[in-house]
C-alpha positions, 0 to 999 in steps of 0.5 A: 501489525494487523491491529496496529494499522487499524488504530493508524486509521482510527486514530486518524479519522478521531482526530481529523473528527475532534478538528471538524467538531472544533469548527462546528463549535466555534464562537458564533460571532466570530464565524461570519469572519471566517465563511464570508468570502465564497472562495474560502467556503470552497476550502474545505471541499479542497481540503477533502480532495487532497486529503490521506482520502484520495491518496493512490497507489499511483502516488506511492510509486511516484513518491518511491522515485526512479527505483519504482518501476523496479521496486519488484523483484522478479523469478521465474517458475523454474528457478529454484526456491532456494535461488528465490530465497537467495535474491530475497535475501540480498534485496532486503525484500520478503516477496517476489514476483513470479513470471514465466521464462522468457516472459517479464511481463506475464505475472505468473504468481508470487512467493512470499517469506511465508510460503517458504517457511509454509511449504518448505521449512514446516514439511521438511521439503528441499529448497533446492530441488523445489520449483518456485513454481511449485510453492508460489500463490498462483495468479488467480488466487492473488490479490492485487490492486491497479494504480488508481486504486486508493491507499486505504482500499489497498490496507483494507484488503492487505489487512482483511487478507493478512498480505504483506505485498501486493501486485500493481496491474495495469492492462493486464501488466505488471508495473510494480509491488507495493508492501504494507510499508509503503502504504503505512507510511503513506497514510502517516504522511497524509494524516500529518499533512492533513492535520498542518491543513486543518490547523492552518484552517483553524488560525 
């Protein structure tokens, strides 16, 4: 997985490069056509700042609709990772966010798929009489990022840290989970309409 999202980004910036340098050496004769007018030499500064380039995390939640405020499944400390396992499962989700009881909003950590296999499967531990928060990554290891943060900075730290999920925080608060789909498809959608872009240039 790791190694297929670098060859998406790579993949994406040797394209995006082969279409630039088809500009740079385009027929001198027909350039004065093409860059006369002040406003279309603007174009593709525009271009840029729309591009897969200043895509945020921010934009992947709007783009998920009304189920993102709650795309993140929650339990607490307490519950027992059996239980969290339990909700994992019929969500179709491989994380969970952890907080405090009683307190929604106050990230408390996370468990992931891996932590269970890790902590319970692997050392023959008890599910049911485990606490999650005995077995979560508490919150001063995770990382996280913030709406505003960049789709690529957000794949560079999943890739760089091997996550799948990672917390949005905002003010102190949790507002939302995004996996490394989300920002796989994300990427994917940008570069495509980046390409339709550039070509529409072109022509």
């Amino acid at each position: 997985m790791q190694a297929a999202i670098r060859s998406l980004v790579s993949g994406g910036n040797v394209v995006k490069a082969s279409m630039l340098q088809h500009l740079r050496v385009m027929n001198p004769a027909i350039q004065p056509s093409v860059f006369c007018s002040r406003s279309e030499s603007t174009q593709p500064s525009r271009m840029e700042e729309h591009g897969f380039e200043s895509t945020t995390i921010s934009d992947i939640m709007k783009a998920k609709g009304k189920s993102a405020d709650g795309s993140w499944l929650w339990c607490t400390t307490d519950d027992s990772v059996y239980d969290a396992v339990k909700s994992m499962t019929q969500h179709n989700v491989g994380a969970l966010v952890v907080v405090k009881p009683g307190e929604q909003q106050s990230l408390a950590g996370i468990i992931t798929e891996r932590d269970y296999l890790r902590k319970i499967i692997v050392q023959g531990r008890s599910s049911k009489s485990t606490k999650v928060g005995d077995i979560m990554t508490e919150e001063n290891k995770l990382i996280t990022v913030t709406p505003e943060t960049k789709v690529l900075r957000a794949m560079q730290l999943m890739t760089d840290n091997r996550i799948r999920h990672i917390p949005v925080i905002k003010d102190k608060g949790m507002v939302g989970m995004v996996s490394i789909g989300d920002v796989v498809r994300a990427v994917v959608s940008e570069h495509r309409e980046e390409l339709n872009r550039l070509n529409a240039y072109i022509q």
